[in-house]
C-alpha positions, 0 to 999 in steps of 0.5 A, spaced: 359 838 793 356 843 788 350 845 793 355 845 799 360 850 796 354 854 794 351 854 802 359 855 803 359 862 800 353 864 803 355 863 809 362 866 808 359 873 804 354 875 810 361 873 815 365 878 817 369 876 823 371 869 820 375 864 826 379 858 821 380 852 826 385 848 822 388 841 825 393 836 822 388 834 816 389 841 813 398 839 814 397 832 811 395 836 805 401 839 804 405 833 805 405 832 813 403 826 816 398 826 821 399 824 828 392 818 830 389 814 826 391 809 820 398 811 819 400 816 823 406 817 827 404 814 834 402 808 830 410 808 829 412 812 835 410 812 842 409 819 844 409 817 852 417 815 850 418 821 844 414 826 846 414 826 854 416 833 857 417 828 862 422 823 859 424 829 855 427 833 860 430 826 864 433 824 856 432 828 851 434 824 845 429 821 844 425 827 842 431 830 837 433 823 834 425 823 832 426 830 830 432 829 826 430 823 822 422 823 822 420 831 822 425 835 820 426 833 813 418 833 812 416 840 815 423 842 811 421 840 804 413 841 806 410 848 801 404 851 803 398 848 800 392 851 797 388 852 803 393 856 806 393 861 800 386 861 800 386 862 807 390 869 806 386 870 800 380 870 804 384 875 809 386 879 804 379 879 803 377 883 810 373 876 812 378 873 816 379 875 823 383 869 826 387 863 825 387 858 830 391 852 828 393 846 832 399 844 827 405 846 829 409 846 821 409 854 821 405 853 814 399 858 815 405 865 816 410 862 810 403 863 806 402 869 808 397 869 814 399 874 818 394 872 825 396 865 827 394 863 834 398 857 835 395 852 840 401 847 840 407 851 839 411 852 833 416 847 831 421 852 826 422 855 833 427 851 838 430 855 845 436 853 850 433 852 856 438 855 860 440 862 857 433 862 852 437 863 845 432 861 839 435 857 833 431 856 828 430 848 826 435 848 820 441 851 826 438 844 830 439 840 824 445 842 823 448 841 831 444 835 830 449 833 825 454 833 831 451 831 837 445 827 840 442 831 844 444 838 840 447 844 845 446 851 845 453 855 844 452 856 852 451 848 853 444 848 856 439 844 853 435 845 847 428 844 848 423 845 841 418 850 841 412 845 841 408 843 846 410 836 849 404 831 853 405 832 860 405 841 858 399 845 858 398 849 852 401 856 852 395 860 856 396 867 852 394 863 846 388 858 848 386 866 852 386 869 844 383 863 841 378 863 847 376 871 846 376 869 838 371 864 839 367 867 842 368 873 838 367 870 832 361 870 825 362 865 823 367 859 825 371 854 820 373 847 821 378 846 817 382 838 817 381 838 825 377 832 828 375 834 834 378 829 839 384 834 842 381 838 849 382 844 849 382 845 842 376 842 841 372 845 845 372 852 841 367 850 835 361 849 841 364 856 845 363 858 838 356 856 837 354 858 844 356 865 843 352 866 836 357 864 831 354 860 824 359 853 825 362 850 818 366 843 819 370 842 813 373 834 814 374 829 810 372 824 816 366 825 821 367 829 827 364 829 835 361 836 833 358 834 825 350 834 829 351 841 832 354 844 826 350 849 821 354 845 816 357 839 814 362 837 808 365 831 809 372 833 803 379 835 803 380 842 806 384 845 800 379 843 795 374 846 798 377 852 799 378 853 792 372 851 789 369 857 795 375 862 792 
């Protein structure tokens, strides 16, 4: 560990654009439980049934009983953890020139960081589908209290800020992700296990484009043989150690 953090700030001093990549290992620090895997929520819920754009816009109760019993009191009791504020301190620092983050806790900007590409939404955000008034998800959760589905004050359908199977992530953001990867010194993984495409894709674009690729993941990864280097431990101990 030691050598590692050592390769780490070596790599982190001679960087000057950094890209941050974070994915839900990097949340499930801070109390939010990963979506795959062991224990996951698609091991307890079918994201076909409870994710589905299709299914959402044919019965959208599905989604918001998810979102009022599972979600909502996790992400609102969930507080950034010392990755975030590492992160922003590295910012601070001039060595951080994007986020991106698959997670959609909206943690990284209640911690300070102030360039965040969201790749799949954000769920503190929730909009009427037909007039586009936003709510914040503490308004859902009390619209929640009195109806399944919740309605805008207009009566149209609200629908969360996030990015349900069956849609395309938001093309203004993978087009910023994409032009930072390939933009970027140095490209940090951080909790991701590089599964999700398009997502995934970025650390090689990264690579290919000259950038040195650091993958930070307590499991093994698809792209742990291309990488520069590999430290298989949480992200919010490592960063810490590095700041």
């Amino acid at each position: 560990m030691d050598e590692a953090i050592s390769r780490l700030k070596k790599i982190v001093d001679s960087s000057d654009k950094i890209v941050a990549f974070t994915g839900a290992g990097f949340s499930a620090e801070s109390g939010i439980s990963t979506f795959r895997g062991a224990g996951g929520l698609w091991s307890k819920y079918d994201p076909n049934i409870y994710a589905n754009i299709d299914i959402f816009m044919q019965d959208s109760t599905y989604y918001w009983s998810f979102f009022r019993d599972e979600r909502y009191p996790v992400i609102k009791k969930a507080k950034p953890n010392a990755g975030h504020y590492a992160l922003v301190d590295l910012e601070k620092r001039g060595k951080i020139y994007r986020v991106i983050t698959q997670n959609i806790d909206g943690l990284h900007q209640v911690a300070g960081s102030s360039d965040v590409i969201e790749l799949h939404g954000n769920t503190r955000k929730i909009n009427c589908l037909s007039c586009s008034k936003t709510y914040t998800m503490d308004e859902t959760y009390e619209l929640l209290q009195r109806e399944l589905p919740p309605k805008c004050s207009c009566g149209g359908n609200l629908k969360p800020g996030t990015v349900l199977f069956g849609e395309p992530l938001p093309q203004a953001a993978l087009d910023m992700a994409m032009l930072a990867s390939k933009n970027c010194d140095m490209f940090l993984v951080l909790g991701s296990s590089l599964v999700v495409y398009p997502a995934a894709s970025m650390p090689s674009l990264a690579k290919k484009s000259g950038a040195v690729l650091v993958i930070v993941n307590i499991d093994p990864t698809p792209l742990d043989n291309t990488a520069d280097l590999v430290i298989r431990e949480s992200a919010s101990k490592v960063l810490s150690r590095l700041i």
